[in-house]
C-alpha positions as CSV (number, residue, x, y, z in Angstrom):
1,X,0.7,-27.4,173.7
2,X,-2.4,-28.4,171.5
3,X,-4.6,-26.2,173.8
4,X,-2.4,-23.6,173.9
5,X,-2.2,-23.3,170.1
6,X,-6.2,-23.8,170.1
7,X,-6.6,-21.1,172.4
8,X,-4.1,-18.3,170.4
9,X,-6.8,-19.1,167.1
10,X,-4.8,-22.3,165.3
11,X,-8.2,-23.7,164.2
12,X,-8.7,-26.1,161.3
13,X,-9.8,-24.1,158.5
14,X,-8.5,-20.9,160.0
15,X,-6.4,-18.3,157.0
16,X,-2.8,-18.0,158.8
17,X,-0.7,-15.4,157.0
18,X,3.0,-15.4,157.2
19,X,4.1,-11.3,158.3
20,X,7.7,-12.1,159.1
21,X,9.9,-14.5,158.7
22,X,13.6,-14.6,160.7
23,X,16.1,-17.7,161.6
24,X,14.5,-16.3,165.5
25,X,10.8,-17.3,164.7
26,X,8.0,-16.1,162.6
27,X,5.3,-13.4,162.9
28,X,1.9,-14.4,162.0
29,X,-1.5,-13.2,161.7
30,X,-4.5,-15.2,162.5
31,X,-8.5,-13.5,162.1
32,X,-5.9,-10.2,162.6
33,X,-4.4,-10.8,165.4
34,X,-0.3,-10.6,165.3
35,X,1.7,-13.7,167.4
36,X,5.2,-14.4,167.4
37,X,6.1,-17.8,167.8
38,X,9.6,-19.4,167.8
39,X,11.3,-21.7,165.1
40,X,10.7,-25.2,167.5
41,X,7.2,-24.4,168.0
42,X,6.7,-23.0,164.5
43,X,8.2,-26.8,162.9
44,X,5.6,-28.8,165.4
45,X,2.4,-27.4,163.3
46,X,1.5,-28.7,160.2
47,X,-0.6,-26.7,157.9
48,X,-2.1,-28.1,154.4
């Protein structure tokens, strides 16, 4: 899964903005690119 998130942009240091938010998953935008992920996958990242 690391790789995975690695490869869709989820770098250190990398701006993630929040476009949608639903009790489905979120909508996010990372260097402008849109990705939906689900609420299990979504809870496994921690950002600071």
């Amino acid at each position: 899964m690391k790789q995975h998130l690695l490869d869709m942009g989820f770098v250190a240091g990398q701006i993630v903005q929040i476009i949608g938010n639903s009790n489905q998953g979120l909508v996010l935008s990372i260097k402008g690119v849109r990705l939906a992920l689900n609420r299990g996958l979504a809870h496994r990242i921690n950002v600071a």
